[in-house]
Each structure stands twice: as C-alpha cells, then as structure tokens.
C-alpha positions in Angstrom: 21.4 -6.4 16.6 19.3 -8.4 14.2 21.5 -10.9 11.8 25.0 -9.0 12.3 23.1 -5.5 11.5 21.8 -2.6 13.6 18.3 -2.4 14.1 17.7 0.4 11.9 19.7 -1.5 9.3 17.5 -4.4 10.0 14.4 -2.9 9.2 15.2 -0.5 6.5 16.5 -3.7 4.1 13.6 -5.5 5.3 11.1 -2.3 4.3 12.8 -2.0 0.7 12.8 -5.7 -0.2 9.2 -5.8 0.5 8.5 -2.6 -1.4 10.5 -4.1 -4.2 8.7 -7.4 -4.2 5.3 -5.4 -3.6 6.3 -2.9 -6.6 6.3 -5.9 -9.2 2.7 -6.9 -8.2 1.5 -3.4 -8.6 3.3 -2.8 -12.1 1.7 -6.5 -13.5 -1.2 -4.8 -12.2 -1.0 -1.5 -13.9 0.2 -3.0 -17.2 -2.8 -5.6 -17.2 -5.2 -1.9 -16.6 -3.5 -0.4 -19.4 -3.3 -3.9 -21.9 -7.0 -4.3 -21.8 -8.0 -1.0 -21.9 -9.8 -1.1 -18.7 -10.9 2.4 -17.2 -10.2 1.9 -13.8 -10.2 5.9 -12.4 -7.6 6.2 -9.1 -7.0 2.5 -9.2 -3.4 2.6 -9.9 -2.7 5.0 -7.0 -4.8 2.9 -4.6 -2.1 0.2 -5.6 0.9 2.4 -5.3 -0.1 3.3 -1.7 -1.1 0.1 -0.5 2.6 -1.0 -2.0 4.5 1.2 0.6 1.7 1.2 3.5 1.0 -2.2 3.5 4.5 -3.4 5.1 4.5 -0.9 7.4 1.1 -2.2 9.1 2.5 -6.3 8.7 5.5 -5.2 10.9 3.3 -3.5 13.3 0.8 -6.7 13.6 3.7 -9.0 13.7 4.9 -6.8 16.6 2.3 -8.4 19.4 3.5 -12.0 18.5 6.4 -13.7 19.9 6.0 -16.7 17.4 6.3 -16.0 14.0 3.9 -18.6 12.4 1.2 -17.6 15.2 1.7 -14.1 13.5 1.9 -15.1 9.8 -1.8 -17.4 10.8 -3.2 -13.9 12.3 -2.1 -11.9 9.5 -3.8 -14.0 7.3 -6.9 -14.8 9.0 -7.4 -10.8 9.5 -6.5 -10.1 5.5 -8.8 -12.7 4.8 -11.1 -10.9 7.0 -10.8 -7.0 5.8 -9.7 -7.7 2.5 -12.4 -9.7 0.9 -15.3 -10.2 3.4 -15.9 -6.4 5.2 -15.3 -4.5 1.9 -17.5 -6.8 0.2 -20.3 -6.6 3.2 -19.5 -2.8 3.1 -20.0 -2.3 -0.8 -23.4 -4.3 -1.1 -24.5 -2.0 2.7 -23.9 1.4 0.8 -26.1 0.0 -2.2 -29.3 -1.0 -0.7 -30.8 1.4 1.2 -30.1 4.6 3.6 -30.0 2.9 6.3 -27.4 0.0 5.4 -26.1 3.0 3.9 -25.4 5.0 7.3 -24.5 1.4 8.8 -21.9 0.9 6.1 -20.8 4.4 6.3 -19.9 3.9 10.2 -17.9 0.2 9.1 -15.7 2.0 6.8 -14.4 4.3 8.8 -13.6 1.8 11.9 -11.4 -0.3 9.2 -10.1 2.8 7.0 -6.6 2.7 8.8 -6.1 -1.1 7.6 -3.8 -0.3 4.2 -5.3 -3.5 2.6 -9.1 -2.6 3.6 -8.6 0.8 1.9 -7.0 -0.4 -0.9 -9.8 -3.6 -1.8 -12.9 -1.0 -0.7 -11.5 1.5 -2.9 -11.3 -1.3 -6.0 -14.9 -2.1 -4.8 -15.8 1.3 -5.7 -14.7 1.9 -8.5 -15.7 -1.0 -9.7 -19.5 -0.4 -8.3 -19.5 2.9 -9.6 -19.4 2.0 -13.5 -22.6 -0.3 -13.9 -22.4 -2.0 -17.4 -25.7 -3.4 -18.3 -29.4 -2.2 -16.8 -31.8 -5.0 -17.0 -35.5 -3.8 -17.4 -38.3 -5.6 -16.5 -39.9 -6.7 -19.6 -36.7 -8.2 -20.6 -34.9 -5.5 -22.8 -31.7 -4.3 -22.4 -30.6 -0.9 -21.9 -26.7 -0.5 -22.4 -25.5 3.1 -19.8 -24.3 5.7 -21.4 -20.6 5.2 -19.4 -19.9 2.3 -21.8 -21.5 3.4 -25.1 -19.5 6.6 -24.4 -16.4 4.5 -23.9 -17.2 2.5 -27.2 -17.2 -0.6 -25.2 -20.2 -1.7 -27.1 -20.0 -1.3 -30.6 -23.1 0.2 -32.1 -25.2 -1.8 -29.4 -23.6 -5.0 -30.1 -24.3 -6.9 -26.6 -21.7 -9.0 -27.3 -18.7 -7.3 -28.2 -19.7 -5.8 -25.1 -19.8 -8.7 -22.5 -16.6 -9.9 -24.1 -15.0 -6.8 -22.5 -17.2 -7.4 -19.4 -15.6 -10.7 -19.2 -11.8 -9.0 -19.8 -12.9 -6.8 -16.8 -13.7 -10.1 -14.7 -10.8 -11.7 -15.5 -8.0 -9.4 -14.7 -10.0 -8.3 -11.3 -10.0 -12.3 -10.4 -6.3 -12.1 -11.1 -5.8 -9.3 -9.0 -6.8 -11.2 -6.1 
C-alpha cells in the first residue's frame, strides 16, 4: 500500500493526473497551431501520443532509482539528451548526405521507443520537410511553391512572408 491506497489505486490516480496535466500542454499547443494558422501535418497527434506514453516511460525510468531526486536528475539529464540534442544531430544527419543519411537512419531507430525522442524527431520533420525560402547564389530569392500555394506570401511580398516565418519560430520556441 502506497499513501492508504492499493497499488493499482496508486498508480492509476497517479497515471490520470499526469495525463490531465499533460492534456493542457497539448491543447495550448493545438490552439496556438490552429490561432496562427500554422500547417503543421500529424503534429497534433505526435502531441496526443506523447501525452499518454510519455508517463508511462517516467514511471518505468524512475523504477531503477531508489532516491527520487537521483531519478528526477536522470530523467532530466536523458530528456535533455533525446529531446533536443539526438533529434537535432539526427535531423541535420538525414539532410547532408547518404551516408549521414544511413548513419542517421540507424540512430533513430535505437531511440524510437523513447515517447519524447519520437515526439521532438517527429516535430523536427515536419518542420524540415516545409522549406520556406531558397536562397540562390547570385542573391535572388526564390519563394517554394508550399508557401505561395499556402498564400503565406502575398503576391511575393518577402515580408508578409517572414512575418509568418517569425510566427512559426515563435510558437515552436514556446513549445519547448
């Protein structure tokens, strides 16, 4: 018995508090996606999931500690770890060449079952996937179709562009 309650008890409560705390991050979230318009394909369910997966893999870290500030120090060093720095170093590997590519490739996979490594790599993705401005070397710029499709330039206005660009940075900052 944990705090006058069966185990079961214990960690069911425990589970649903922390999917209710979780659940109002990921709604901000979602709102913030939907308030400035930002076409962020799958990102919403990446969120969902992480919300119920993520506890689930906390409980099993904490599991191997018997002191809970040694676990709350690992917990954070390894989010620290696999939720900024190897999705970062795995993005920018699958960009540069087909080797880094296949290097990449293998990395993912090692750290796939880590909720919050899926969940940032994923982001990392989409967020790769939608280039918004193509420098060319003599200095002109070509605007992608994705955006001019998406009328986040209006008629080739640069600006008006980069002011959603800047909308997009913001609210990922926030995010993390």
């Amino acid at each position: 018995r944990i705090s006058g309650v069966s185990l079961p008890a214990y960690w069911i409560g425990l589970y649903i508090s922390d999917i209710i705390f979780g659940a109002i991050t990921t709604v901000t979230i979602i709102v913030l996606l939907a308030v400035y318009d930002i076409n962020c394909p799958g990102g919403w369910l990446l969120l969902v999931v992480n919300t119920f997966a993520n506890p689930i893999f906390i409980y099993f870290l904490s599991s191997f500690f018997t002191q809970s500030n040694l676990a709350r120090q690992a917990v954070l060093f390894l989010y620290l770890l696999v939720a900024i720095i190897l999705p970062l170093v795995i993005a920018f590997l699958q960009i540069i060449n087909d080797t880094t590519k296949e290097v990449g490739g293998i990395m993912k996979w090692c750290f796939l079952p880590i909720p919050v490594f899926s969940t940032c790599l994923g982001i990392y993705n989409i967020i790769f996937a939608v280039p918004v401005i193509i420098f060319i070397s003599d200095g002109t710029i070509e605007i992608t179709d994705y955006y001019a499709k998406n009328n986040r330039f209006t008629d080739g206005n640069i600006s008006e562009g980069l002011k959603s660009f800047d909308s997009l940075i913001s609210l990922w900052m926030l995010v993390f």
